[in-house]
N, C-alpha and C positions, 0 to 999 in steps of 0.2 A: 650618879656623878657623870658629866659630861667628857666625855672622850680627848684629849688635844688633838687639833688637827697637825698635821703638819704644813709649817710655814711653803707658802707661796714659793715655786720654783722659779728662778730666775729671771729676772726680764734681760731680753736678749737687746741687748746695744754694742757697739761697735765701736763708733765713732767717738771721738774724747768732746765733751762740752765743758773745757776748762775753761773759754773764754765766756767773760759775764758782764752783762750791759745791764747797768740800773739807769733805768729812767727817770726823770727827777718828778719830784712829787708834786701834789697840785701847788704847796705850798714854798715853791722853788726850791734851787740847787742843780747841784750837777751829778756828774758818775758818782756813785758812794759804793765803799764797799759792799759785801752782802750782810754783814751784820747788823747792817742800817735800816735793812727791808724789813718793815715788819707789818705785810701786809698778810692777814688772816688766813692761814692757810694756801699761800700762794705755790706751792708744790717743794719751797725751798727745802732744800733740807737741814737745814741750819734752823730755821726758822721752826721747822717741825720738832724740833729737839727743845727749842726755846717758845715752848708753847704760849700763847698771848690768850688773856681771858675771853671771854665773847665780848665783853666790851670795848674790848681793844678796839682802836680805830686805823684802819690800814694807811700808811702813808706813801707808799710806794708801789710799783709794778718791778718783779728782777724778772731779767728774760738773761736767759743762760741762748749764749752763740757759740755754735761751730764755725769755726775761723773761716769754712771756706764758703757759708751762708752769710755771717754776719753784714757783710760790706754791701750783697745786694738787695737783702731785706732792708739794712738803714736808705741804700737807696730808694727804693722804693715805696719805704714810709714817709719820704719826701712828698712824694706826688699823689699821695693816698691815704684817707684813715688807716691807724690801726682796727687788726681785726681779730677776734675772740669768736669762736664758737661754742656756744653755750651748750649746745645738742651731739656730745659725740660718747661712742660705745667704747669699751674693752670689755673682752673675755680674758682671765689667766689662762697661760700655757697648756696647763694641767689641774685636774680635779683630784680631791683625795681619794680614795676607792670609797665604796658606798660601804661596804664591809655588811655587819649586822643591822645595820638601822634601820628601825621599821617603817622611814621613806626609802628603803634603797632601791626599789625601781623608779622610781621619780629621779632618782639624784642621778647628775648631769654629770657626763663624762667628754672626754676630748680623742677622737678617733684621729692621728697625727696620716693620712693616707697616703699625703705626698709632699714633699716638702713647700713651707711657706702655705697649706692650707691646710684645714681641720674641720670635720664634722663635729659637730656640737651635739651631742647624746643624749637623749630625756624619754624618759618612760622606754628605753628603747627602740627610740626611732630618733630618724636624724630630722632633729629640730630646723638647723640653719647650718649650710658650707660656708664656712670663712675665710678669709685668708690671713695672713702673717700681719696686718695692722694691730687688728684687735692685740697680740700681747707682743710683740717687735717694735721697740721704740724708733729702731733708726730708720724702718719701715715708713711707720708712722708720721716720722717729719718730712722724709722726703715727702708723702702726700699732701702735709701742711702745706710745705712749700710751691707745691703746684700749685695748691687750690687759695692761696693768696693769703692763710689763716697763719697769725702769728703765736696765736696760743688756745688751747681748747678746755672747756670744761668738761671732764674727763666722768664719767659711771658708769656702771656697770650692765653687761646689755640684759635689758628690762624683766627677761624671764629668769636672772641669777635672782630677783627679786623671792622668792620661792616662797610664797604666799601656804602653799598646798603643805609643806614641814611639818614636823611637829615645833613646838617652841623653842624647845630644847637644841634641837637639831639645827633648824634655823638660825638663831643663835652664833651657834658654831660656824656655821654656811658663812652668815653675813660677817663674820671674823676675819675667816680665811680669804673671800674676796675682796675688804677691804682693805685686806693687807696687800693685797697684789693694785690694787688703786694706787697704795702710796707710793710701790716701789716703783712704778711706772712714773709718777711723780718725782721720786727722787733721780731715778735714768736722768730726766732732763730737766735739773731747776730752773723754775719757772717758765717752763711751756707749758704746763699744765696746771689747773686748779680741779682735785679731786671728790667726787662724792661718793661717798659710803652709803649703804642701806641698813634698814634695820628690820628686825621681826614685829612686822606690824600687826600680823595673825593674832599677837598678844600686845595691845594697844599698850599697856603698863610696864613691860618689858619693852619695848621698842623705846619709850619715853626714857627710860634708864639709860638706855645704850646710847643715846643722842650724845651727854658727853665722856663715853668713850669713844664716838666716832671724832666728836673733834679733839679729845684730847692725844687723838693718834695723827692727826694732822691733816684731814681732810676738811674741805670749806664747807659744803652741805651735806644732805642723801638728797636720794633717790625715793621716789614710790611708785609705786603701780598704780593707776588708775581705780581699780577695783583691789579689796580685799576677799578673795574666795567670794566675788558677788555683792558684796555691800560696798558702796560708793563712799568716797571719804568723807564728803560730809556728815555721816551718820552719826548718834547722838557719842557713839560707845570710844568714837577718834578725837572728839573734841580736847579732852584732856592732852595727849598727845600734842597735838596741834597747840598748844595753852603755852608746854614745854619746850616746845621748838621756839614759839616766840619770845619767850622768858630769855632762853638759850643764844637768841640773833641767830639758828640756825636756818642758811637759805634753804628751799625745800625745792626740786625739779621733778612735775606729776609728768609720765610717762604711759603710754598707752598700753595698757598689758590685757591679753585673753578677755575679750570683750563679753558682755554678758550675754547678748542676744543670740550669737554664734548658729543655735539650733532655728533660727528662721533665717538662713543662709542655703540657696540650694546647692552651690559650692564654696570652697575653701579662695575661694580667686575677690571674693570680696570683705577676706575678713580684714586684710589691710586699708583699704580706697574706703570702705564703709565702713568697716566695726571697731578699728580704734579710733577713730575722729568722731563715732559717736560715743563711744565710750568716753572718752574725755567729757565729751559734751554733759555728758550723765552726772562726773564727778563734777566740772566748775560748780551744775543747777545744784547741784547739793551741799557745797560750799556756802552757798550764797543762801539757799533756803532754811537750812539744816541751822545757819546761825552761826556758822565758824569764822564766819566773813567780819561779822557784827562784833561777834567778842575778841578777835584775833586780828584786832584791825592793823597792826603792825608784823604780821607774818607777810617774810618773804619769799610769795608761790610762786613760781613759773609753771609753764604748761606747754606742752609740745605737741607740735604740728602746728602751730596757730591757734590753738584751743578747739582745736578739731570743728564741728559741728557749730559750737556754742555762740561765736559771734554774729553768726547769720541768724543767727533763733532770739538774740539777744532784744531786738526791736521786739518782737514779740512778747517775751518777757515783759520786758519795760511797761509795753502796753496794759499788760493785765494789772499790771501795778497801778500806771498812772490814770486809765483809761485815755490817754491822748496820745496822739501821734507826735511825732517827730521829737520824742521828748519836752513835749510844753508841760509849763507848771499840771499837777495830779488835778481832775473834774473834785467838785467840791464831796468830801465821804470817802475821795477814795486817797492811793499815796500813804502816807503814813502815817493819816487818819482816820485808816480802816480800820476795824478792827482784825486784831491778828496779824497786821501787816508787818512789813519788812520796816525800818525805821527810817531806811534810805532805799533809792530806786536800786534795782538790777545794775544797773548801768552804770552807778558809782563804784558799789563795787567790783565790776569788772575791772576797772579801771585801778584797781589796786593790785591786783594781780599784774603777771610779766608772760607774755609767750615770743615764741619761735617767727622764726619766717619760713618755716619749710609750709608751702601752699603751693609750689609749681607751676605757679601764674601771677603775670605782673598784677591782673584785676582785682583776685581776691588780697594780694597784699597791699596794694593801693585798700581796698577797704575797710582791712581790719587796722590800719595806720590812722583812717578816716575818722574810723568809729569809735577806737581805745585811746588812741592817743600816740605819737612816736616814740615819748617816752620810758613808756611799757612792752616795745619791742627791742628782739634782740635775735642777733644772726644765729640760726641754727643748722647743719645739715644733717645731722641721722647717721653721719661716718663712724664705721666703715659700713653701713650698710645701703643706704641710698648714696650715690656717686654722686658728690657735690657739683654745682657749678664750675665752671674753671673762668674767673676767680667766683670764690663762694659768696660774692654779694653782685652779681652782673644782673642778674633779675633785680634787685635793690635799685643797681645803680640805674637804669631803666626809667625810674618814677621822675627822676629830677627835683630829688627832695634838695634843701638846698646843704651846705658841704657840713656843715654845725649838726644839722639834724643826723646827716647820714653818722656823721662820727658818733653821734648818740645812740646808734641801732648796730655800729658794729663795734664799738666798744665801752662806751662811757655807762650806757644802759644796764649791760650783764659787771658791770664793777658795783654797780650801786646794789643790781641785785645780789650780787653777794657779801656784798662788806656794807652794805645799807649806808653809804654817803661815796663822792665822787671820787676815785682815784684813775689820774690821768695817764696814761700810757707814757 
């Protein structure tokens, strides 16, 4: 029998967010109360209580204001999209003790050293130093508010994923942190749209949990890139992945403990090289493995820009089609090969959503080029890569024109998660 953890310790807020701006929905109107919101998981907490089926269709965006934010934010959404970050971390305060569990040198604890930072504990070494963003909401906005973001998609940072668990254990793990997703969620209704994870180690348990995840009020999960080394496309995830789309559950793949590691001469390239390839690994296996083909309504983002993959992707294409530049498939080959894919690489990239963390105008100009604008969405990795100030100035840079950019900083990641358009 599984142990109860004990709930999540407090999220530290301060400031009162009794003042609430609902936006009107795509299908007009004006302010409404928040009874009125009932978009999918938007961090309400009204909303959380009054849980909406996965079919539900969101009509609305509520953004919860602090009175002495509220007036410069509307100003400022005057002269600029709104903006959504699809790619941001939280850690909880506190971990439960490891106690007996036969992962409890694995399980992660929180070394509090000095105030407003924490060392993050794993196998008994310190994983990652943090500061007070990760579980301090009122932390947390103020950064918002520097870095220009008016709401964030809020999960868990990538290694609470804990692939390595037993199932059981696991389980429990992904309980306890998702609980601390939502409560961060409810600190400040709707700043935040939250994801949960699940034990994916046990592909058939994980698929269970999907709705407990959203029937506790979070919008998607999270996953790792690799499961202990297998790519998610592999045969044994498919099902999974079956249920997520059944579900309308959005999914966000994250770059975690890349597989190659052991041909690294040091640890200074497993971030620049070994999760952007590791990504790279799970999109080709998405797309080869088949998951792409049967799950043609699942909605994946991918982070970092899809790492690797969209530069490799011409490449792909080609072995597919034998032609360059995407022209019609040479006669035999395309998806008249035998054995082949039924559609090119390239389409289905194109169903998938990624980030814009790339750290350069060139390569986001050409994964914009290559996928399409409507399949990007503003990311920055916060709290752990220091965003732009504002978090779209590389964006704004390209001179996309003002319709598009609003589509990459906010209309894009609404569609990704409530799958049709809800307008700020």
């Amino acid at each position: 029998m599984r142990s109860p953890m004990t709930a999540p310790g407090p999220i530290l807020v301060r400031s009162s967010f009794s003042s609430r701006l609902i936006m009107s929905s795509s299908s007009g109107g004006g302010a409404r109360s928040c009874s009125d919101c009932t978009a999918r998981g938007s961090g309400c907490a009204t909303n959380r209580r009054r849980r909406a089926s996965p079919a539900a269709r969101p009509e609305s965006a509520c953004y919860a204001r602090s009175s002495e934010t509220s007036n410069a934010r509307r100003g400022r959404a005057a002269s600029r999209s709104m903006m959504i970050d699809m790619h941001a971390h939280i850690i909880p305060q506190h971990f439960p003790p490891a106690g007996t569990r036969p992962s409890a040198w694995t399980w992660p604890s929180m070394d509090h050293f000095e105030p407003g930072r924490a060392r993050v504990m794993i196998e008994g070494k310190n994983y990652r130093t943090v500061h007070e963003g990760n579980w301090n909401v009122e932390r947390r906005l103020r950064d918002m508010e520097r870095h220009g973001v008016d709401a964030e998609v809020i999960s868990p940072m990538p290694e609470l994923c804990a692939y390595w668990f037993t199932p059981e254990e696991a389980l429990d793990f992904c309980r306890y942190t998702n609980e601390a997703v939502v409560r961060m969620c409810e600190a400040a209704p709707g700043r935040f749209f939250g994801l949960g994870i699940v034990p994916l180690q046990d592909p058939a348990l994980a698929a269970k949990e999907l709705a407990s995840v959203t029937a506790l009020g979070l919008t998607g999960i999270e996953l790792g890139s690799n499961v202990n080394g297998k790519s998610l496309g592999m045969p044994e995830f498919q099902a999974f992945f079956q249920e997520a789309e059944r579900l309308s559950v959005p999914i966000f793949v994250h770059a975690l403990r890349p597989t190659m590691m052991d041909r690294f001469p040091t640890e200074s390239l497993f971030n620049p090289v070994g999760y952007p390839t590791d990504t790279c690994l799970t999109i080709a296996s998405m797309i080869a493995g088949g998951t792409a083909e049967t799950c043609p309504n699942l909605r994946i983002a991918f982070s970092h820009g899809g790492g690797t993959f969209p530069f490799l992707l011409p490449r792909y294409n080609h072995q597919w089609s034998g032609t360059w530049n995407e022209d019609s498939p040479l006669p035999g080959r395309g998806a008249a090969a035998a054995g082949a894919l039924p559609r090119s690489p390239a389409e289905y990239a194109r169903r998938f959503y990624y980030d814009t963390l790339l750290f350069d105008r060139r390569a986001l100009r050409y994964l914009i080029d290559l996928i399409g604008a409507s399949q990007i969405m503003v990311g920055t990795d916060y709290p752990y890569m220091p965003p732009e100030e504002p978090a779209d100035r590389t964006l704004r840079t390209l001179g996309l024109p003002e319709t598009v950019h609003a589509d990459i900083t906010w209309n894009n990641c609404m569609r990704w998660l409530h799958g049709e358009m809800a307008k700020p």
